[in-house]
LODO-236871 format. One line per 10 residues: number of its first residue (from 1); their letters; for each residue x, y, z of N, C-alpha, C, O. Coordinates in Angstrom, 3 decimals, always signed. Example, Ala and Ser with C-alpha at 12.3 -4.5 7.8 and 13.67 -1.06 7.14 Angstrom:
2
1) as) +13.190:-5.690:+7.800:+12.300:-4.500:+7.800:+13.200:-3.300:+7.800:+14.236:-3.319:+8.465 | +12.850:-2.250:+7.080:+13.670:-1.060:+7.140:+12.900:+0.030:+7.870:+13.409:+1.138:+8.039
//
This chain:
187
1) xxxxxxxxxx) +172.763:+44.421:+93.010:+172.452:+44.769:+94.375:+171.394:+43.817:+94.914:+170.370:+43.691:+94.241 | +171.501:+43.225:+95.892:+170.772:+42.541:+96.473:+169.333:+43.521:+96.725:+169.156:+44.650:+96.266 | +168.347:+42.702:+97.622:+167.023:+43.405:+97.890:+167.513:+44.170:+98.867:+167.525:+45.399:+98.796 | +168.133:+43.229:+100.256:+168.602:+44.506:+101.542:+169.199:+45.319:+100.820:+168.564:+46.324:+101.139 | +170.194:+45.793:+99.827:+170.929:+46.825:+99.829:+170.144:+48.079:+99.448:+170.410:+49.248:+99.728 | +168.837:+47.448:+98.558:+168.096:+48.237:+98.251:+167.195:+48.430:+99.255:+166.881:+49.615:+99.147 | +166.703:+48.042:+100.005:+165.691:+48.506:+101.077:+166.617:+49.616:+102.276:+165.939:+50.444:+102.885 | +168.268:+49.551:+102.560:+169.136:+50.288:+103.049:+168.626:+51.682:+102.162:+168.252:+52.709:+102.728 | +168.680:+51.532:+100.810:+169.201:+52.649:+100.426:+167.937:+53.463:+100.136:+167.862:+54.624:+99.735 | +166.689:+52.356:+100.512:+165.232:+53.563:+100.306:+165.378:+54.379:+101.676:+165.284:+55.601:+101.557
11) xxxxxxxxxx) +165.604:+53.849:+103.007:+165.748:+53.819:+104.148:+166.639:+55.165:+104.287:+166.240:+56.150:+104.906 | +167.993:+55.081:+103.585:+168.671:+56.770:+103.458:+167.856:+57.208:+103.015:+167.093:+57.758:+103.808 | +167.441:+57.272:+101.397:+166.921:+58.247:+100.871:+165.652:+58.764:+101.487:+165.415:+59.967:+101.385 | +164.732:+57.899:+102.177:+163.840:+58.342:+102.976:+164.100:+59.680:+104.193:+163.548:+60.773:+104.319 | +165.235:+58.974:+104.993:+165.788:+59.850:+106.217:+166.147:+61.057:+105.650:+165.636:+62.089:+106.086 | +167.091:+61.094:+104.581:+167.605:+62.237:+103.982:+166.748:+63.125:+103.381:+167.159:+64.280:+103.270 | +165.473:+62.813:+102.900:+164.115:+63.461:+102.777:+163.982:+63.797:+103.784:+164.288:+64.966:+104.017 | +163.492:+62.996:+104.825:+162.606:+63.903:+105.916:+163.437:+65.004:+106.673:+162.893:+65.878:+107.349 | +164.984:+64.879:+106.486:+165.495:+65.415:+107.222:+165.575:+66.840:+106.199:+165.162:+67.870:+106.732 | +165.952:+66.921:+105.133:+165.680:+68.133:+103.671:+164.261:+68.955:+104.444:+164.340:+70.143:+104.757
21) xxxxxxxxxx) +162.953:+68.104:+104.694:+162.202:+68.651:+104.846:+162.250:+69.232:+106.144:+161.820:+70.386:+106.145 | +162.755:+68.673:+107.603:+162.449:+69.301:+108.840:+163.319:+70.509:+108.942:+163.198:+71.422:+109.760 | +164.563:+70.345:+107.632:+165.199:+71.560:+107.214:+164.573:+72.928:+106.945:+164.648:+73.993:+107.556 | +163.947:+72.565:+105.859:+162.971:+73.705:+105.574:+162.118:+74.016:+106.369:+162.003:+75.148:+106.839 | +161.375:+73.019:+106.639:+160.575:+73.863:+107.866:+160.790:+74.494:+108.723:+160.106:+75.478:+109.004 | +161.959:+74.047:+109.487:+162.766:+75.108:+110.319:+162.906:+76.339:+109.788:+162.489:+77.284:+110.458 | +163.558:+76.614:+108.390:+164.278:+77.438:+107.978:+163.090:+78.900:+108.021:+163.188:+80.008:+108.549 | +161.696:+78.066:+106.970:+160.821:+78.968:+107.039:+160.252:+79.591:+108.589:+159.727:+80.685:+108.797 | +160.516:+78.635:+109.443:+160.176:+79.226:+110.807:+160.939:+80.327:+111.171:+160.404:+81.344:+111.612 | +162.237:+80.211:+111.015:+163.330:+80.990:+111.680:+163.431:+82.498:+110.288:+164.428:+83.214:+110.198
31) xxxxxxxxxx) +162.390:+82.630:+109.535:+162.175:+83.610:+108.136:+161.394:+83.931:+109.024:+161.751:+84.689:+109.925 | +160.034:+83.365:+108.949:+158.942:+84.181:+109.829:+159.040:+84.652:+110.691:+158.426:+85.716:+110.772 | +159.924:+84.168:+112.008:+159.826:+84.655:+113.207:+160.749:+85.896:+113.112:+160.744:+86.761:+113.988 | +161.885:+85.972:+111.540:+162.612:+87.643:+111.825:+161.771:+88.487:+111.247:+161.623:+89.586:+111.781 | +161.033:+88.164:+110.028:+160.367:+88.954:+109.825:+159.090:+89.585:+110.952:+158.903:+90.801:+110.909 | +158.366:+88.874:+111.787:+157.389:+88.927:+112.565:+158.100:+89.832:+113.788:+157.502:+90.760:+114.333 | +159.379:+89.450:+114.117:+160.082:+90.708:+115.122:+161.133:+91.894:+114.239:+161.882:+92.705:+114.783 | +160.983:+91.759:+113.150:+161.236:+93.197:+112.295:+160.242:+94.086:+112.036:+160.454:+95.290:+112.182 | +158.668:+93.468:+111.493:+157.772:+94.029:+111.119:+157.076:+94.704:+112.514:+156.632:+95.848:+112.419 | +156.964:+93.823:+114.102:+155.900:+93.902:+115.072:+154.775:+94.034:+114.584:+154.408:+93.225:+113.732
41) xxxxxxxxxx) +154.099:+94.876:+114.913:+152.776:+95.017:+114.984:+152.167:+95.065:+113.110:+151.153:+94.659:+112.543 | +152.887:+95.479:+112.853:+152.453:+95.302:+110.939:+152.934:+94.594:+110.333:+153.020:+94.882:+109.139 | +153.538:+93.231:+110.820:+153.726:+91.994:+110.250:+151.564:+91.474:+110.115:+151.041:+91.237:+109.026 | +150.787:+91.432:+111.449:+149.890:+91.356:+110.963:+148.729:+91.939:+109.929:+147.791:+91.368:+109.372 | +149.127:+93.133:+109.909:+148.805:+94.434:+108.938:+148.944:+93.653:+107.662:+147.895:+93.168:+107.238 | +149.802:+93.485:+107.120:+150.830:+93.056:+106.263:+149.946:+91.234:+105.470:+149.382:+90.934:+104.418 | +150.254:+90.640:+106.524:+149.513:+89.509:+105.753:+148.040:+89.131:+105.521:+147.426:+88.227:+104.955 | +147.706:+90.455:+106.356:+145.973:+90.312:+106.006:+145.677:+91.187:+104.628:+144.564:+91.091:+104.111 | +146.860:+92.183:+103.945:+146.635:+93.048:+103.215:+147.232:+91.984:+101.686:+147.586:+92.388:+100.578 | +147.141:+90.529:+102.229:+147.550:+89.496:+100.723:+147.151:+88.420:+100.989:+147.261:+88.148:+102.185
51) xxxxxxxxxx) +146.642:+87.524:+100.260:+145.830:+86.702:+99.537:+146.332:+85.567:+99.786:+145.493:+84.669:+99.852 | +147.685:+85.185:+99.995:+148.819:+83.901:+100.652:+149.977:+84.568:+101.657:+150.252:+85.757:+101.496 | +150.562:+83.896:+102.557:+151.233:+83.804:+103.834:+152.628:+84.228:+102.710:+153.607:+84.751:+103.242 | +152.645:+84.065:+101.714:+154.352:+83.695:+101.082:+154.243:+85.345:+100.354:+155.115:+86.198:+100.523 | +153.042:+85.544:+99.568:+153.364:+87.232:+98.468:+152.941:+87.574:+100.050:+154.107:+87.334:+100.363 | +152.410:+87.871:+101.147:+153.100:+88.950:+101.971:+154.357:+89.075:+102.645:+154.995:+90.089:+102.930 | +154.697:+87.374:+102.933:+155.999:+87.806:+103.132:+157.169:+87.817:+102.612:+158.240:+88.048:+103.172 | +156.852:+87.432:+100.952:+157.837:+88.497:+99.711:+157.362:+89.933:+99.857:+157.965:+90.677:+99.083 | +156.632:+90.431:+100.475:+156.341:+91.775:+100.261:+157.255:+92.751:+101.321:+157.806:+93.820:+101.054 | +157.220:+91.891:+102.830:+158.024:+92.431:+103.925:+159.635:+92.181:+103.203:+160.481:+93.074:+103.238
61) xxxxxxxxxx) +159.889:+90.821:+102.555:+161.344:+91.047:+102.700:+161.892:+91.966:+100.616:+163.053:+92.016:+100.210 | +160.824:+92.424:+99.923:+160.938:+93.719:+98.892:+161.398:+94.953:+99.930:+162.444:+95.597:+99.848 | +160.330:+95.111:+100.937:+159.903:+96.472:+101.993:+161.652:+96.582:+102.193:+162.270:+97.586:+101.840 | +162.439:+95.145:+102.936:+163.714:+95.187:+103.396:+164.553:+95.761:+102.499:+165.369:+96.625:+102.823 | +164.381:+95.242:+101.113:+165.116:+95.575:+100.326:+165.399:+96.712:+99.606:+166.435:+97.144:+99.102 | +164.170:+97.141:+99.666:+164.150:+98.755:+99.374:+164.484:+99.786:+100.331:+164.856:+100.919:+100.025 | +164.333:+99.341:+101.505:+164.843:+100.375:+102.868:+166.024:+100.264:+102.675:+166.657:+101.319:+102.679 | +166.812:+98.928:+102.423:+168.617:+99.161:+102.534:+169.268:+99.854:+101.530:+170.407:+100.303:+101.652 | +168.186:+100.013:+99.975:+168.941:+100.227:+99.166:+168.689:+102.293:+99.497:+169.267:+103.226:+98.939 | +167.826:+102.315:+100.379:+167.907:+103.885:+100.759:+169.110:+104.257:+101.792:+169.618:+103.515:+102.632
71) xxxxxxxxxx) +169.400:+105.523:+101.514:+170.550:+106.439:+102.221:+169.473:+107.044:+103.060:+168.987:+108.135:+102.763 | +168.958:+106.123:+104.459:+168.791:+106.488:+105.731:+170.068:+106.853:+106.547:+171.017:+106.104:+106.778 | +169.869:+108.464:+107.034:+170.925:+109.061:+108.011:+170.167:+109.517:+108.886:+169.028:+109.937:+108.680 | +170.829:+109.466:+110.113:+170.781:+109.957:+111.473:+170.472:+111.698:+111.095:+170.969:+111.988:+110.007 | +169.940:+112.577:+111.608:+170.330:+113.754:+111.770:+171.305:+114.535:+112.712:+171.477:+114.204:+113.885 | +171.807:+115.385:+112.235:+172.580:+116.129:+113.159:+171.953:+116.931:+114.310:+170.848:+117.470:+114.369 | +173.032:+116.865:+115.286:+172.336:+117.211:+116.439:+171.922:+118.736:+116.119:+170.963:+119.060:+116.820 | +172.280:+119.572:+115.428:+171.600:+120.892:+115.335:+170.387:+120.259:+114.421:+169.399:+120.060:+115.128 | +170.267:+120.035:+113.594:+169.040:+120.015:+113.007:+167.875:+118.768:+114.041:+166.666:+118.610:+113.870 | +168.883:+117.980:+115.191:+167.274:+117.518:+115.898:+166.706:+118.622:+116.763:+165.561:+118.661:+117.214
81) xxxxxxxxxx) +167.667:+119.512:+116.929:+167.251:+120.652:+118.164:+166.760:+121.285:+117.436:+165.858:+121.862:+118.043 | +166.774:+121.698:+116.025:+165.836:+122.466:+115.148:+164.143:+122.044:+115.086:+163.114:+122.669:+115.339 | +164.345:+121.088:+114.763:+163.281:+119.719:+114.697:+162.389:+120.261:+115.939:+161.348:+120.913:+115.858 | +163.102:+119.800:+117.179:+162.596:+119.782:+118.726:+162.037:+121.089:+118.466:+160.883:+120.926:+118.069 | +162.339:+122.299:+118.515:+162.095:+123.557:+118.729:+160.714:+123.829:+117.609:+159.604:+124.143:+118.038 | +160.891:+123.722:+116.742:+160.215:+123.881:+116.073:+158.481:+122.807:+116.153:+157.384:+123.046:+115.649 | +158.890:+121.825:+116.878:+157.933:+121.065:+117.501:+157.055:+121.061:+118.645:+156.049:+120.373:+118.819 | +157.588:+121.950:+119.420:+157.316:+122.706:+120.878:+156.483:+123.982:+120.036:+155.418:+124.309:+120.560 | +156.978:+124.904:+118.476:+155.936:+126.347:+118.509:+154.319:+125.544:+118.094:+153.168:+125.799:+118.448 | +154.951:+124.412:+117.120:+153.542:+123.627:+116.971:+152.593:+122.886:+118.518:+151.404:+123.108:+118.290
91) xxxxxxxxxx) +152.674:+122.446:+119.334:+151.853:+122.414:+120.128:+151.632:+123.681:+120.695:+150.449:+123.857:+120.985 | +152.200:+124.395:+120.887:+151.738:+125.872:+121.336:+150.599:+126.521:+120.635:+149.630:+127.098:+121.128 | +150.910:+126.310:+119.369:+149.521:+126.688:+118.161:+148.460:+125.934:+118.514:+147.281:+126.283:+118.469 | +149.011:+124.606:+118.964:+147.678:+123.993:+118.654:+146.533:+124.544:+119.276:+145.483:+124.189:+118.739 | +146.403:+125.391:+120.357:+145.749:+125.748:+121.924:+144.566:+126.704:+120.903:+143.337:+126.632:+120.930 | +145.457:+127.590:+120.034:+144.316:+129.079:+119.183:+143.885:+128.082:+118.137:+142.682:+127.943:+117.915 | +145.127:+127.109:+117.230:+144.592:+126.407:+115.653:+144.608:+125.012:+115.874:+145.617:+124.329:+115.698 | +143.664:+124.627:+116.204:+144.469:+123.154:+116.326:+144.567:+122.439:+115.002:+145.419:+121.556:+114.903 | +143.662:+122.766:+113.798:+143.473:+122.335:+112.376:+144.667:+122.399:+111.635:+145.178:+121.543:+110.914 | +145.106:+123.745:+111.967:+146.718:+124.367:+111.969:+147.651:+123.890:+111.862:+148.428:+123.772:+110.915
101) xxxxxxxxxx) +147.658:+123.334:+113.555:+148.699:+122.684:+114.166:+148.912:+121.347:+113.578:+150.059:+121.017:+113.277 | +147.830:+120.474:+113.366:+147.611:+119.443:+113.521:+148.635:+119.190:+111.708:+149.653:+118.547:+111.451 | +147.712:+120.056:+110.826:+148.692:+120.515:+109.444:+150.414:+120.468:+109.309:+151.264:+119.926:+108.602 | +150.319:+121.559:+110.658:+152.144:+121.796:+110.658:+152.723:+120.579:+110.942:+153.634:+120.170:+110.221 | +152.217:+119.749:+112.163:+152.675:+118.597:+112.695:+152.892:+116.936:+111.275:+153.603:+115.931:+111.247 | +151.941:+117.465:+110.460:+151.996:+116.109:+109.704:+153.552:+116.723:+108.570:+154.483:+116.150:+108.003 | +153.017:+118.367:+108.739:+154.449:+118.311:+107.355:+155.824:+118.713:+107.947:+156.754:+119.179:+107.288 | +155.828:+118.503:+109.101:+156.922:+118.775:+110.057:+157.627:+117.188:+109.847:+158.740:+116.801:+109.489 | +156.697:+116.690:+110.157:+157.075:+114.636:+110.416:+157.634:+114.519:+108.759:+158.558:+113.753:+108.488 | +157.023:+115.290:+107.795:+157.232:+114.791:+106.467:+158.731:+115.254:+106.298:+159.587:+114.635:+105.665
111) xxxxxxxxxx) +158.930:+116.610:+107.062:+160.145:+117.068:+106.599:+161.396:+116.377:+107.515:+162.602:+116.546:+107.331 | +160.981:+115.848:+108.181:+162.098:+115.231:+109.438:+162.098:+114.001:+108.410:+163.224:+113.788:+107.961 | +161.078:+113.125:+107.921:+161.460:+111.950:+107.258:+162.440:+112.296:+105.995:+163.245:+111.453:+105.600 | +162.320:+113.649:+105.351:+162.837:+113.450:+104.120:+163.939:+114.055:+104.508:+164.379:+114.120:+103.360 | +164.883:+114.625:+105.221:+166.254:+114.736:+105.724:+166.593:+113.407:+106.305:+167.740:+113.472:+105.862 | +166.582:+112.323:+106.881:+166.580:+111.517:+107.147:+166.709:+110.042:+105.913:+167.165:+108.898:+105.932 | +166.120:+110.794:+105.103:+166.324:+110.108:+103.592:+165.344:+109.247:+102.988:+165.297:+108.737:+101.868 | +164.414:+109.188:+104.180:+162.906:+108.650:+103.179:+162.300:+109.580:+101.737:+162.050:+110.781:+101.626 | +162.203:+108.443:+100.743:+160.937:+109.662:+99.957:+159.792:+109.876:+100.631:+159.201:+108.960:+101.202 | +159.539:+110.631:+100.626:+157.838:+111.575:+100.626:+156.958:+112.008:+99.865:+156.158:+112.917:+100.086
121) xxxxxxxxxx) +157.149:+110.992:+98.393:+156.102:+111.993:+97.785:+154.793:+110.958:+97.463:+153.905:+111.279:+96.673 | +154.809:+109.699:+98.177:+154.179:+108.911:+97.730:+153.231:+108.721:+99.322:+154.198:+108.801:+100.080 | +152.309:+108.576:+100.036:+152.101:+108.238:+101.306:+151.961:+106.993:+101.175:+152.468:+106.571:+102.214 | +151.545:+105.943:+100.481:+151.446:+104.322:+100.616:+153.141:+104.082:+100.699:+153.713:+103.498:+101.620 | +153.756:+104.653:+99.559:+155.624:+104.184:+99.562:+156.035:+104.338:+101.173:+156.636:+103.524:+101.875 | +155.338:+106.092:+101.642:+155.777:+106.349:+102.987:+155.772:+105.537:+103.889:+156.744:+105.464:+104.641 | +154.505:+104.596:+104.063:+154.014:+103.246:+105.299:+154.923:+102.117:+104.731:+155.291:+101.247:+105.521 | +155.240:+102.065:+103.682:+156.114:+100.838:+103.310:+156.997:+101.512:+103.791:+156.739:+101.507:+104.995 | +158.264:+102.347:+103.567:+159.151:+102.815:+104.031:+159.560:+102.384:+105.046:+160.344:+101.466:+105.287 | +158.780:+103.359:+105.937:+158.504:+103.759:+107.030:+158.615:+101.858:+107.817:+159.570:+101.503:+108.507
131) xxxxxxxxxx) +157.789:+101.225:+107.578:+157.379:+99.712:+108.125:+158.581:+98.813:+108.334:+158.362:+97.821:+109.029 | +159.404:+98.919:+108.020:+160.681:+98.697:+108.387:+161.690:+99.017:+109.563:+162.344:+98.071:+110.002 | +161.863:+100.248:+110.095:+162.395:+100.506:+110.701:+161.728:+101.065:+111.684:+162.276:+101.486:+112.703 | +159.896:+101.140:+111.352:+159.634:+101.882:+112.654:+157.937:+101.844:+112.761:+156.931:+102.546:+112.866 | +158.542:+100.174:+112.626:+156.679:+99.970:+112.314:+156.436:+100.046:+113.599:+155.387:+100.685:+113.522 | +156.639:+99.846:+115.002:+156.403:+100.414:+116.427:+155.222:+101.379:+116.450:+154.127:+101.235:+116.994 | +155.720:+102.443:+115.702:+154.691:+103.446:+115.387:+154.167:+103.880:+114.418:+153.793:+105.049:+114.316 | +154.032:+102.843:+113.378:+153.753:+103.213:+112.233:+151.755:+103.547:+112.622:+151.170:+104.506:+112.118 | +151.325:+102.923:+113.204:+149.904:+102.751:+113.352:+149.488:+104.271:+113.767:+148.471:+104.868:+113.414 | +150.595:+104.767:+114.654:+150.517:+106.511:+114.853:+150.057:+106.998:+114.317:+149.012:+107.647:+114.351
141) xxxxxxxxxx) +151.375:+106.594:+113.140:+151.060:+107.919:+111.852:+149.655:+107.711:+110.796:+148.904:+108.586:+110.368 | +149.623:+106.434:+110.595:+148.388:+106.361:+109.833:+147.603:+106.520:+110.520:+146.735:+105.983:+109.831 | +146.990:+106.884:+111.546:+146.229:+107.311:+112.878:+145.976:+109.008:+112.466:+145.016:+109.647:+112.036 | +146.870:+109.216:+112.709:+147.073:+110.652:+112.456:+146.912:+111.252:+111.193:+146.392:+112.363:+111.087 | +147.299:+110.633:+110.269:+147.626:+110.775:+109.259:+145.777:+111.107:+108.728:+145.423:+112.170:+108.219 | +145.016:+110.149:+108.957:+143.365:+110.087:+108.414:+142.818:+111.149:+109.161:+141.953:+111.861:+108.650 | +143.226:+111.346:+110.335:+142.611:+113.095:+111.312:+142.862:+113.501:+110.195:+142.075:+113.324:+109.265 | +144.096:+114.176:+110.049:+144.845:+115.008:+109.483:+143.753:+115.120:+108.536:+142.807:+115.849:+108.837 | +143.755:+114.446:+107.342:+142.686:+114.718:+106.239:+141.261:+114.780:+106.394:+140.630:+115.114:+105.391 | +140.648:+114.536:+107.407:+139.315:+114.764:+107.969:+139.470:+116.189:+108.834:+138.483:+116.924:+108.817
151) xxxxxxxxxx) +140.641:+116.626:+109.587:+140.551:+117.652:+109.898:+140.574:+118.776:+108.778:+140.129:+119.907:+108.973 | +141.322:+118.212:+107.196:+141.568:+119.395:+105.952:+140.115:+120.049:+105.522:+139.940:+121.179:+105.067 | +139.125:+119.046:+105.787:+137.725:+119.252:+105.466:+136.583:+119.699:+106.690:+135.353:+119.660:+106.683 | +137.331:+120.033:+107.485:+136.716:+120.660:+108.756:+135.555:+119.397:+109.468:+134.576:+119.783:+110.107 | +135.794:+118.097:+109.280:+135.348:+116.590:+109.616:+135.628:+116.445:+111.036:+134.788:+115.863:+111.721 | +136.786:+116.932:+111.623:+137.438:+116.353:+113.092:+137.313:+116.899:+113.963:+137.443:+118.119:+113.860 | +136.996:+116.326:+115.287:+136.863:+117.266:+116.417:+137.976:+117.750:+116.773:+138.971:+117.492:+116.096 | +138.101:+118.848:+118.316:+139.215:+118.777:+118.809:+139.710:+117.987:+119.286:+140.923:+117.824:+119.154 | +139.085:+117.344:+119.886:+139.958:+115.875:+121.078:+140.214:+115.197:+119.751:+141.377:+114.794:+119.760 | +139.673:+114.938:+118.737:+140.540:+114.103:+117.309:+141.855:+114.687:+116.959:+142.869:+114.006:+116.806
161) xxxxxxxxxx) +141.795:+116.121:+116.824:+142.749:+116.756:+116.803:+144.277:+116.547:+117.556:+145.465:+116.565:+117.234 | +143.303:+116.305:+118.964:+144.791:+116.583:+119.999:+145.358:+115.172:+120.146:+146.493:+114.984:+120.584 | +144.359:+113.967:+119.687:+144.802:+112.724:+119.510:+145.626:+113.101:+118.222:+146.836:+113.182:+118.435 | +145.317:+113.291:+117.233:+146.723:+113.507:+116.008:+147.884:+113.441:+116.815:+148.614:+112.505:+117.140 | +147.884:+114.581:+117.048:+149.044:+115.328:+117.248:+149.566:+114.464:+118.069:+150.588:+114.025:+117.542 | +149.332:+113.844:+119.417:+149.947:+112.364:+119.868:+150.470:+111.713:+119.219:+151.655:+111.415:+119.367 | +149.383:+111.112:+117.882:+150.076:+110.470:+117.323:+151.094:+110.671:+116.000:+151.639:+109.859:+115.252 | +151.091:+111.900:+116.055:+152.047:+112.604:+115.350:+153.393:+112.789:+116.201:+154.434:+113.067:+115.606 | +153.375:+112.646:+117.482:+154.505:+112.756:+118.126:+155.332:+111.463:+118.050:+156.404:+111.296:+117.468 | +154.783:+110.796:+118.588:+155.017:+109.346:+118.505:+155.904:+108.834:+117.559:+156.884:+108.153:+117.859
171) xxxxxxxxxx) +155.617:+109.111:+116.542:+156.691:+108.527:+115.317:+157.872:+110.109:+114.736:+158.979:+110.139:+114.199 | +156.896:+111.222:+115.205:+158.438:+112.141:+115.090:+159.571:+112.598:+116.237:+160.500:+113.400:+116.144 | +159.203:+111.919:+117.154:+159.900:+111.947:+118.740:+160.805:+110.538:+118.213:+161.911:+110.496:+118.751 | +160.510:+109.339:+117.217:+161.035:+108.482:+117.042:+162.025:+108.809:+116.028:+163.224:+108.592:+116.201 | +161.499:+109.374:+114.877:+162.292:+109.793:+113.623:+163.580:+110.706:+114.267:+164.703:+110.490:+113.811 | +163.405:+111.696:+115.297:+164.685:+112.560:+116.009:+165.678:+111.746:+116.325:+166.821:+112.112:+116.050 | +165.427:+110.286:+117.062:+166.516:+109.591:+117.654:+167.552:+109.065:+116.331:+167.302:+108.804:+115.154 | +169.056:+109.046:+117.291:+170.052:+108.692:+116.231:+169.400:+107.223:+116.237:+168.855:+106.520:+117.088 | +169.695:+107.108:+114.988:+169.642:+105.588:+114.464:+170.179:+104.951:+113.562:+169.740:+105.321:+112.472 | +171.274:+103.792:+113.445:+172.330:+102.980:+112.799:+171.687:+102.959:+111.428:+170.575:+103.468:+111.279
181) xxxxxxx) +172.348:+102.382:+110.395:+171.593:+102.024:+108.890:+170.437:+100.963:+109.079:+169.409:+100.852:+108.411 | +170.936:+100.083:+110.338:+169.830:+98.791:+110.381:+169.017:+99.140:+110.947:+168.230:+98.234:+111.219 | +168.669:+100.377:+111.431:+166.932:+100.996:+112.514:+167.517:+100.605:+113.416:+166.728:+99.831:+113.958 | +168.858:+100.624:+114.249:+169.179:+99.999:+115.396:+169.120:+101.568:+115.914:+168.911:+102.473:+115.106 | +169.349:+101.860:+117.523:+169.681:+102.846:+118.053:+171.355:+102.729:+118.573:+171.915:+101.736:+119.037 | +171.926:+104.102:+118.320:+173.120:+104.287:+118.876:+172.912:+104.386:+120.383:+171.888:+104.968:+120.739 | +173.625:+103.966:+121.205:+173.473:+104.841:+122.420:+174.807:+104.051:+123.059:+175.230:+104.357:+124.174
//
């Protein structure tokens, strides 16, 4: 081979590098940006809770993998009107108990998640779960979720209280809606 043929062929192998690489870079862009509009708001949650940009976002796409391998179902329309009804005697309580209420409301949300097909027996598994399909409001529930246990110890005010329960609505007004296997909505 002559010298030009060899200076041609650093010249591919060069291009064909940079181009491998503007590959990947893309690729990882177009990773981040689904994960960052799958996760919303706890995509940032998420990578501040790890040490490199890559184990959190092996951690969001484990989170994926474990949500698909769950039997998430829609509920039936009698059991969302059960749900509903039974969600309406809890703010009514809240007015005499709100400590009560605020109680019923977190294991109301627990029991709507676990017909629905989340486990429940773990609350960190729950926010992973949960962070997938409805991280929107996931900040709710962990909102609520810390009343909740400051209210168990008589810690919370009422207006903390009646904020719970907001944010107890929030993600079980969300958990009622039909929703596809992918967290999509039917409508």
């Amino acid at each position: 081979m002559t010298a030009e043929t060899w200076i041609w062929v650093a010249v591919v192998v060069v291009v064909l590098a940079a181009i491998a690489a503007v590959g990947y870079v893309v690729l990882q862009q177009q990773k981040r940006s689904k994960l960052r509009s799958r996760f919303g708001p706890e995509y940032e949650r998420i990578m501040s809770e790890h040490d490199t940009r890559r184990e959190a976002e092996q951690d969001m796409i484990a989170r994926e993998q474990r949500h698909a391998e769950l039997d998430i179902r829609p509920l039936s329309p009698e059991s969302r009107d059960a749900y509903a009804r039974r969600w309406t005697e809890v703010q009514e309580r809240f007015v005499d108990a709100p400590g009560f209420a605020v109680t019923e409301a977190d294991q109301l949300v627990t029991a709507v998640m676990a017909e629905r097909g989340y486990p429940t027996e773990d609350y960190g598994q729950r926010l992973a779960d949960l962070s997938v399909a409805h991280a929107a409001t996931l900040d709710h529930y962990r909102q609520a979720h810390q009343i909740s246990g400051r209210a168990a110890h008589k810690e919370a005010s009422t207006e903390e209280l009646r904020q719970a329960m907001v944010h107890y609505r929030a993600l079980f007004e969300e958990l009622l809606e039909e929703t596809t296997r992918e967290g999509r909505r039917d409508g």
